[in-house]
C-alpha positions in Angstrom: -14.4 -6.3 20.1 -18.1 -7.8 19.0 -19.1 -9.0 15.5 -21.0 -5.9 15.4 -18.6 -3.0 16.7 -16.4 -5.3 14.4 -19.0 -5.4 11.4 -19.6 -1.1 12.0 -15.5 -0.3 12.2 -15.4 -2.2 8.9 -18.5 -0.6 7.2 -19.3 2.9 7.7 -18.0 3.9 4.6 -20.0 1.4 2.2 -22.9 1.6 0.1 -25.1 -1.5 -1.1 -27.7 -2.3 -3.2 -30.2 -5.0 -1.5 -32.8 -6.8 -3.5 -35.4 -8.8 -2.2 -39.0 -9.3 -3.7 -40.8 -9.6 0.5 -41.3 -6.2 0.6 -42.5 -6.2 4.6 -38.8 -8.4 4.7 -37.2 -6.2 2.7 -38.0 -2.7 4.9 -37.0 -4.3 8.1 -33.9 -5.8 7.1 -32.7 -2.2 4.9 -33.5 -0.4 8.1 -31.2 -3.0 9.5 -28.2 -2.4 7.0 -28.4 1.4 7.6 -27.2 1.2 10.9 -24.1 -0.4 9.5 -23.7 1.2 5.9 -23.1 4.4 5.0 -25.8 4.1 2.3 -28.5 0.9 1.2 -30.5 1.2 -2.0 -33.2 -1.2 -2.3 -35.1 -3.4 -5.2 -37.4 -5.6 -5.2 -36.5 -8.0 -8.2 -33.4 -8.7 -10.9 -34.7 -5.9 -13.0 -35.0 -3.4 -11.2 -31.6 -4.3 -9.4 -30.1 -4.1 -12.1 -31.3 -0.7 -13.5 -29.8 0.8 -10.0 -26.6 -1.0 -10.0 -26.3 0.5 -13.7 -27.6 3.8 -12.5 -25.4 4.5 -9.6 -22.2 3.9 -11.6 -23.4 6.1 -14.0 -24.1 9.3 -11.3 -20.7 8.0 -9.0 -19.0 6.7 -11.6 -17.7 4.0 -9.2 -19.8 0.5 -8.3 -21.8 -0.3 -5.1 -19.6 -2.0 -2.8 -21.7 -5.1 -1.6 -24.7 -6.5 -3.9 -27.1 -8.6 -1.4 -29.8 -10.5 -2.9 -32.2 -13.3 -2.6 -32.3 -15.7 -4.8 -36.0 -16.8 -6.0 -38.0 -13.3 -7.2 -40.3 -12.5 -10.6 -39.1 -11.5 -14.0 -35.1 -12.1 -13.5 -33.6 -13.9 -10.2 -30.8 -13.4 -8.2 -28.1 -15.4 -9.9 -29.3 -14.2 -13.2 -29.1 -10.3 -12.0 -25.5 -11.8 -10.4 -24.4 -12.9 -13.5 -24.5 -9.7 -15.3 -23.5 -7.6 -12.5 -20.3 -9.7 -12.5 -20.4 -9.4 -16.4 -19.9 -5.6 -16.0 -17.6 -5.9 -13.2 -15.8 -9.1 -12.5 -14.6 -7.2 -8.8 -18.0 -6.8 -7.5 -18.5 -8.7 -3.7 -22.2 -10.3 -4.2 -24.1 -12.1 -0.8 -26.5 -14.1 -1.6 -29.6 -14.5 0.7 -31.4 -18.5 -0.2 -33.6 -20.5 1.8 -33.1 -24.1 3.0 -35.2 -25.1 0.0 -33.1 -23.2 -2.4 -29.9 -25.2 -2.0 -29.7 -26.6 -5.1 -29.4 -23.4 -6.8 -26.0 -22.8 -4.8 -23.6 -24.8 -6.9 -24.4 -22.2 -9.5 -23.9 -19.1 -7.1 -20.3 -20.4 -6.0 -19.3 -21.4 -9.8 -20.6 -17.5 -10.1 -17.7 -16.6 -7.6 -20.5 -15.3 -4.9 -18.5 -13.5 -1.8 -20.8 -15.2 0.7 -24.3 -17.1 2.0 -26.8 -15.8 4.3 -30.1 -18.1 4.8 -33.7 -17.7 5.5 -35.0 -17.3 8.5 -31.9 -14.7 8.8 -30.1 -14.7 12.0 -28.7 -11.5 13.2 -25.2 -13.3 14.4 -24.9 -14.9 10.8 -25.8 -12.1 8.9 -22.8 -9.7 10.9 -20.7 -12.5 10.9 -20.9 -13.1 6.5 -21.1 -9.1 6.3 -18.3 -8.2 8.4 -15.9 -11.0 6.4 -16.8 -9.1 3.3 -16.5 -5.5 4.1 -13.1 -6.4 5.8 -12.0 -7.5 2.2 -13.1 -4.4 0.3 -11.6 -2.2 3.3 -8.5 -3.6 3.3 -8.7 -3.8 -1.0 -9.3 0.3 -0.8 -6.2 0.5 1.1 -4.1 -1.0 -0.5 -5.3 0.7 -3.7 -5.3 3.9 -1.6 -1.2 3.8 -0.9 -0.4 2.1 -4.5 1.7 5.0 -5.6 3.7 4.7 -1.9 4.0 0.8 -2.2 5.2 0.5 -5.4 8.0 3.2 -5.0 8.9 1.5 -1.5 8.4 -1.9 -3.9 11.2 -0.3 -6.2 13.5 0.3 -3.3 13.0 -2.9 -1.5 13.9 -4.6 -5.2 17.0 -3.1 -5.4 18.1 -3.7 -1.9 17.5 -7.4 -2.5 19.6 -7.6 -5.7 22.3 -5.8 -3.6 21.5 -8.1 -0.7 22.5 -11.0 -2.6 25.6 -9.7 -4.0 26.8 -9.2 -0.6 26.0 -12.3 0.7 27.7 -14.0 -1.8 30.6 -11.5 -0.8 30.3 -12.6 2.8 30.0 -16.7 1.9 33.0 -16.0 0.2 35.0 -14.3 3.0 33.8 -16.6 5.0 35.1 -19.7 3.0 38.4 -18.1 2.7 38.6 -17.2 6.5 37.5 -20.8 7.3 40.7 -22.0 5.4 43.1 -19.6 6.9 41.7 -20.6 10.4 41.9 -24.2 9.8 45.6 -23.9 8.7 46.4 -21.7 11.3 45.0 -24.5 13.9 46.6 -26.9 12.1 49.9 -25.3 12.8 49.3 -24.6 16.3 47.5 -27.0 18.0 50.3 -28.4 19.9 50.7 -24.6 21.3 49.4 -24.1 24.7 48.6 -20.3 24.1 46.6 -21.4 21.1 45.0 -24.2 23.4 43.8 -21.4 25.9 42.3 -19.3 23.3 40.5 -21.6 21.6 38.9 -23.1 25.3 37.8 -19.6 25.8 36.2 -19.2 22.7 34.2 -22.2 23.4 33.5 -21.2 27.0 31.8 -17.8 25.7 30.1 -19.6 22.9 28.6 -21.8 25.8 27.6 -19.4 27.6 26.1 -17.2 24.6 24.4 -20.6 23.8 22.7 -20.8 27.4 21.7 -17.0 27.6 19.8 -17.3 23.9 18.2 -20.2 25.3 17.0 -18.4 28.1 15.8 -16.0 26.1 13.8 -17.9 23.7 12.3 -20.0 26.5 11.6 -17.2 28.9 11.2 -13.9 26.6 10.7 -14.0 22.7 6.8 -15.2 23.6 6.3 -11.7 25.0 8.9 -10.1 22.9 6.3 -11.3 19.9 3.5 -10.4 22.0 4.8 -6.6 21.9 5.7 -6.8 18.5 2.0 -7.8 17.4 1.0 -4.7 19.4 2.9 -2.3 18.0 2.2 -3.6 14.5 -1.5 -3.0 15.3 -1.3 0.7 16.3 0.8 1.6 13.2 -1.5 0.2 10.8 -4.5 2.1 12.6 -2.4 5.4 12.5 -1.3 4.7 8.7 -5.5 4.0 8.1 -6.2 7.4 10.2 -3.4 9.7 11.0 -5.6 11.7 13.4 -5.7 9.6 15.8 -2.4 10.4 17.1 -4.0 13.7 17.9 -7.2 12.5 19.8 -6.0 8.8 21.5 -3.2 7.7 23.2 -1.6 6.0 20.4 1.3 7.4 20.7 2.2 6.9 24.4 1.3 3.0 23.5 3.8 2.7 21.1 6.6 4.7 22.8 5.6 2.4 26.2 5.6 -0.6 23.7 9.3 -0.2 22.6 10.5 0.3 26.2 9.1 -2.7 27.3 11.0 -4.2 24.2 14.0 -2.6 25.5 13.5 -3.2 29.3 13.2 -7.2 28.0 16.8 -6.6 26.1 18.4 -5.3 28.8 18.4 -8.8 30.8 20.6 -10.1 28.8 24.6 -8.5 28.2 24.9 -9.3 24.1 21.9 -6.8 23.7 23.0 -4.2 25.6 23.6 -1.4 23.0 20.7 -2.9 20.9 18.6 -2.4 24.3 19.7 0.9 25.1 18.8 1.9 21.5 15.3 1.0 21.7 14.8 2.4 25.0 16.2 5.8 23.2 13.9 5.2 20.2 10.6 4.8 23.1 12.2 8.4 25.2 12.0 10.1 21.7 8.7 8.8 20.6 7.1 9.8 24.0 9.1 13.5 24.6 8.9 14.9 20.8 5.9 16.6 19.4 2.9 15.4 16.8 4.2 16.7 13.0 1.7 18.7 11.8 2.1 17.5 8.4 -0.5 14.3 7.7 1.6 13.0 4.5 5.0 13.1 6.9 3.1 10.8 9.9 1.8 8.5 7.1 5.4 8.1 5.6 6.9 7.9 8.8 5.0 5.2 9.6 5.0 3.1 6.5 8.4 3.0 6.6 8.2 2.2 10.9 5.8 -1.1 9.0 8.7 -2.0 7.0 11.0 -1.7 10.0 8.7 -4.3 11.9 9.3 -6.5 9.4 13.2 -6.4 9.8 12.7 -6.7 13.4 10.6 -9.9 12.8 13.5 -11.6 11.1 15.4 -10.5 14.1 13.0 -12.1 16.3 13.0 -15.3 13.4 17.2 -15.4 13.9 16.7 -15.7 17.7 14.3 -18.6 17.9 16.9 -20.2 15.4 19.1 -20.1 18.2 22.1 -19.9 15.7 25.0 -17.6 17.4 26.3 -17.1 14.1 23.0 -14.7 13.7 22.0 -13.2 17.8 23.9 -10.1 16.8 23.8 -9.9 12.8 21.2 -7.6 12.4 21.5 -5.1 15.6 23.7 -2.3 13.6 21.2 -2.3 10.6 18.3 -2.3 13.1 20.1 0.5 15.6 20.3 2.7 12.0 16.8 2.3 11.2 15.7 3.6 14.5 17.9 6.9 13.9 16.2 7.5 10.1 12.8 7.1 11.8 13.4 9.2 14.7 15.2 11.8 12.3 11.7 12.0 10.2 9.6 12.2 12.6 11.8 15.3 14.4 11.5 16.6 11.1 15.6 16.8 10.7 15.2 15.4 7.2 12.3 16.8 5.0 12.5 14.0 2.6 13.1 10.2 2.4 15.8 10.3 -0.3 17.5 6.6 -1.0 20.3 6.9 1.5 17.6 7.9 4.5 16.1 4.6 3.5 19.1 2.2 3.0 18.9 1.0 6.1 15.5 0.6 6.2 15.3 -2.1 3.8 19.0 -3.9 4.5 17.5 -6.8 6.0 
């Protein structure tokens, strides 16, 4: 995608206030801006600016999201207007537009906290590039703010999953320790055996051989297994921004063919094989069950599909470790996730309730 299909994705749904004192400049570049903005108020010096920024919070009751303004114009200049903007709202995203002959003045605009730089003569590349940065940062701001309520309830859950995390794990050290005794005694006392001989050489022989097959796999696979991963990751977080899109793209189909490709890769290798057949199930599911019609159910289903990613990048963290201790540590918790998912979205549970989402978070 193009700075600009990227700039126009980002900013359809901003408004700006752009002051510049050129007037002839300032109509060309505001007819500019409203191919990219939803709307562009314009002033042509500090004072002026100023009264509209103070006016449109007043009718909205909300800020403009960018403020772009040159510098050098009559009665109050750009940093001064900045400086009170940011007075009344220490959040606002400010560009400033300087000539080469106005450098000196920056050091004040970036002790300001100014979002970005455009300079004179402006070049269209420039200008998308500085203007796309910001309104990426503001979108991505009003989405987060948008799903606070969700995040810090998922927050709360994930907390207390931790704390229970570590209590296990220092179960499981503990175990561990113990059995690590009782073994060592138990070789102690055998070792001259010849039965206890063979066992132990066939441990080591399938230890090998798990050794060389998750070295294969890391060398020949986990690239592309990542590859997928980042794909899939990408499609949730556009259906979680726009849940309608799973009714008028092929979203859907990508991600269900996404996670049988995951599986496919799996199945090469014998100490996946339920964990491949599992995600091959999850991608038949995906692709043969129908769209919910309920928005808020596809936007929790997926937020908590997000959250699954993440347990099935410390998966795909275990395996580049190439520790054997861990190839297999996470499959059962991952296997479960897959079936609280899959019972959401076929709408066999109405609601997320602390058990659906144990799994979810046991990571």
């Amino acid at each position: 995608m193009n700075t600009t299909n990227l700039l126009l994705e980002n900013s359809k749904q901003l408004t700006i206030l752009y002051v510049e004192d050129d007037r002839e400049l300032a109509a060309t570049t505001q007819e500019l801006f409203q191919l990219f903005f939803l709307q562009v108020d314009l002033a042509y010096d500090g004072i002026e600016g100023l009264a509209l920024y103070r006016d449109f919070y007043e009718d909205r009751g909300y800020y403009y999201d960018i403020v772009i303004t040159d510098i050098t114009m009559p009665d109050m200049d750009g940093l001064e207007m900045s400086k009170r903007i940011l007075k009344t709202n220490a959040e606002q995203s400010i560009i400033i537009i300087t000539a080469y002959n106005e450098m000196k003045y920056l050091n004040q605009a970036i002790n300001l906290g100014i979002d970005g730089f455009i300079t004179k003569p402006i070049e269209n590349e420039k200008l998308y590039k500085v203007l796309n940065k910001t309104a990426q940062i503001i979108t991505d701001r009003k989405f987060v703010l948008s799903h606070v309520d969700i995040i810090e309830d998922l927050n709360i859950l994930l907390e207390k999953q931790n704390k229970e995390l570590i209590t296990k794990n220092a179960e499981l050290e503990k175990s561990f320790r113990m059995l690590d005794t009782m073994v060592h005694k138990e070789q102690m006392r055998h070792s001259v055996a010849d039965k206890s001989e063979t066992s132990i050489s066939k441990d080591n022989e399938s230890t090998k051989l798990l050794q060389e097959q998750i070295q294969s796999l890391v060398h020949d696979d986990l690239d592309e297994l990542k590859e997928i991963h980042s794909e899939i990751d990408l499609n949730i977080i556009a259906t979680i921004n726009n849940t309608s899109l799973l009714y008028s793209t092929s979203i859907l189909e990508d991600l269900a063919n996404d996670f049988s490709r995951y599986g496919s890769i799996l199945s090469f290798y014998n100490f996946f094989d339920e964990l491949s057949k599992g995600v091959s199930s999850f991608s038949s599911t995906l692709k043969e069950s129908d769209i919910p019609q309920d928005e808020t159910l596809i936007k929790n289903v997926f937020m908590l599909l997000e959250n699954f990613m993440y347990v099935l990048k410390k998966w795909q963290d275990d395996l580049a470790s190439q520790d054997t201790s861990k190839v297999n540590a996470l499959d059962a918790s991952i296997m479960s996730d897959m079936q609280t998912i899959i019972n959401m979205w076929t709408q066999k549970e109405h609601e997320v309730s602390e058990e659906d989402l144990d799994d979810i978070f046991d990571f």
